[in-house]
C-alpha positions in Angstrom: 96.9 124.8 125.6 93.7 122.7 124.3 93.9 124.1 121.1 96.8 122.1 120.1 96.5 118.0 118.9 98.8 115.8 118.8 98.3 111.8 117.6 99.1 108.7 116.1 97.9 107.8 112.5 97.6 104.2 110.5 96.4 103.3 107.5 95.8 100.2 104.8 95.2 101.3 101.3 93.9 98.7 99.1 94.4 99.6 95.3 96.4 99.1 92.1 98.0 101.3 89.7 100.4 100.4 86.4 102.6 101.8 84.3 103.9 100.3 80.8 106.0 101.1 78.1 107.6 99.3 75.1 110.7 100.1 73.1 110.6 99.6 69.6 114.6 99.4 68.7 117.1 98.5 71.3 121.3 98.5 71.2 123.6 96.5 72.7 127.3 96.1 72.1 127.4 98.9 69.9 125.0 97.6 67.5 121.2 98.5 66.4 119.3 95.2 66.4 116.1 95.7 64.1 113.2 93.9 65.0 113.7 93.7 69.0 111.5 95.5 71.3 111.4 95.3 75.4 108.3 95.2 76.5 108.3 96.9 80.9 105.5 96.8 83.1 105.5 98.6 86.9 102.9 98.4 89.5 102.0 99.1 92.6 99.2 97.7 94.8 98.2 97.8 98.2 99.8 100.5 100.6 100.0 101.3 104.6 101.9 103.7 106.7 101.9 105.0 110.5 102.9 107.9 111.4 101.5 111.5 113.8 98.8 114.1 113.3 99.8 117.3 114.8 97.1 120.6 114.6 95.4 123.3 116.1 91.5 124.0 116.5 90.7 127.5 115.0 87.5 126.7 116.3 86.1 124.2 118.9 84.5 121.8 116.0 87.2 121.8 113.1 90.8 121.1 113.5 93.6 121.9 110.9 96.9 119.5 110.6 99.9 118.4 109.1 100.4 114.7 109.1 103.4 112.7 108.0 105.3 109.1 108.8 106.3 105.8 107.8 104.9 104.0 104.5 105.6 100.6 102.8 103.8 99.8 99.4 103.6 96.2 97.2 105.5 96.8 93.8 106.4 94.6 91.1 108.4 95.6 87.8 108.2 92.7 84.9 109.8 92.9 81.5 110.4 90.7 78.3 112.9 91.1 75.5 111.4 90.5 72.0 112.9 89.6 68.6 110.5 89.4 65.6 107.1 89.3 68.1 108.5 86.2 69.9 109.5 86.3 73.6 113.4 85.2 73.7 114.0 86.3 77.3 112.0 88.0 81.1 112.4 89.3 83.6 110.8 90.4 87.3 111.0 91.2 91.0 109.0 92.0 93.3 108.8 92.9 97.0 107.0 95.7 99.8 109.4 99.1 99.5 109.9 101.7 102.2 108.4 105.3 101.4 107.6 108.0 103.6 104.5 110.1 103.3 103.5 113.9 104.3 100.6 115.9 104.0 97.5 118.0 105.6 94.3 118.3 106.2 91.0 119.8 108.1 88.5 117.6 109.8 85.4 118.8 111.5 82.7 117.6 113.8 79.3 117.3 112.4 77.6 116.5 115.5 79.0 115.2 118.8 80.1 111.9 117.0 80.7 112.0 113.4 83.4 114.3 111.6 84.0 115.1 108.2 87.8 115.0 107.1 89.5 116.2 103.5 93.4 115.5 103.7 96.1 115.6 101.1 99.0 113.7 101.1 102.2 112.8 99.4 103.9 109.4 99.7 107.3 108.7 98.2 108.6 105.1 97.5 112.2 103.5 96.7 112.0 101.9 93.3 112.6 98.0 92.0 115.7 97.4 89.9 116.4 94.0 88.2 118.5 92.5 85.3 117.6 89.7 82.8 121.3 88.5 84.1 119.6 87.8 88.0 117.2 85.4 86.3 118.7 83.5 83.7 118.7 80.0 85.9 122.5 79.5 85.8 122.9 79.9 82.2 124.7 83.2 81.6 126.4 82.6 78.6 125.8 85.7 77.0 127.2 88.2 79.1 126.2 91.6 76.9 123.3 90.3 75.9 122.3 89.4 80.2 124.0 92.6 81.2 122.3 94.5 78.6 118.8 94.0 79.5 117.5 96.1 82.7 114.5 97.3 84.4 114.3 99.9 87.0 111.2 101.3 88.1 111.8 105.3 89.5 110.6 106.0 93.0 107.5 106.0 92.8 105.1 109.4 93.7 101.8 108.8 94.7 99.5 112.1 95.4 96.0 111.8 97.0 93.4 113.8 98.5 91.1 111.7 100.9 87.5 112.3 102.1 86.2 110.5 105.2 83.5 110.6 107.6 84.1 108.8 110.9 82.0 107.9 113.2 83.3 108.6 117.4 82.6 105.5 120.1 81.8 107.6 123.4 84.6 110.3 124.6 87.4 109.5 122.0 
């Protein structure tokens, strides 16, 4: 029937978000070392995905969907051990992680070539993970105190509602 639609979606998101926290005490070995902190900063910047639109017109100008697919975004975790306010080790990675993303919406024609659409959506991303012991340049004397320090970032949730108006080239 024509009150079914069924199509392909893709998408750049430019942007930046952060996240930071510092600890004020930290263990290792068994013992409380007063005066250390670590210091952990996440974010994530620009986004993309592909994926399908899939909906039905309850009426012949506004459509009603579900959308859902494929989404990558650039994330970076960085983190620095501290010992009496001086930096005595860092760490970071960064890279593009896979995510997926799902959602819906309702678009509807204004006139013949520009619609108005409101959609919801939300993406899910794998997280970083890195330890001072992948960055200490060969020298991993230490092994606790290497082994000890860690970052992971959780996988990351990112919830959005967009508004756009598009404008339609001839019949598309």
């Amino acid at each position: 029937s024509d009150k079914f639609v069924i199509g392909l979606v893709a998408n750049y998101d430019f942007g930046s978000t952060s996240a930071s926290d510092e600890v004020g005490a930290y263990a290792w070995g068994g013992q409380s070392v007063v005066g250390a902190s670590i210091e952990g900063k996440a974010e994530m910047g620009d986004s993309w995905g592909i994926g399908a639109r899939a909906g039905f017109l309850p009426t012949e100008r506004t459509l009603i969907y579900g959308v859902g697919g494929y989404s990558q975004a650039d994330m970076s975790i960085r983190g620095s051990l501290n010992f009496d306010g001086s930096e005595v080790g860092h760490i970071g990675t960064s890279g593009w992680e896979n995510g997926f993303f799902v959602g819906g919406g309702v678009e509807t024609l204004l006139t013949d070539n520009i619609s108005m659409k409101l959609e919801y959506r939300y993406s899910k991303y794998n997280g970083l993970s890195t330890k001072l012991a992948d960055n200490c340049d060969g020298d991993c004397s230490n092994d606790v105190y290497y082994d000890a320090v860690q970052l992971k970032s959780s996988d990351p949730v990112v919830q959005s509602v967009r508004a756009t108006i598009s404008y339609r080239f001839g019949n598309f």
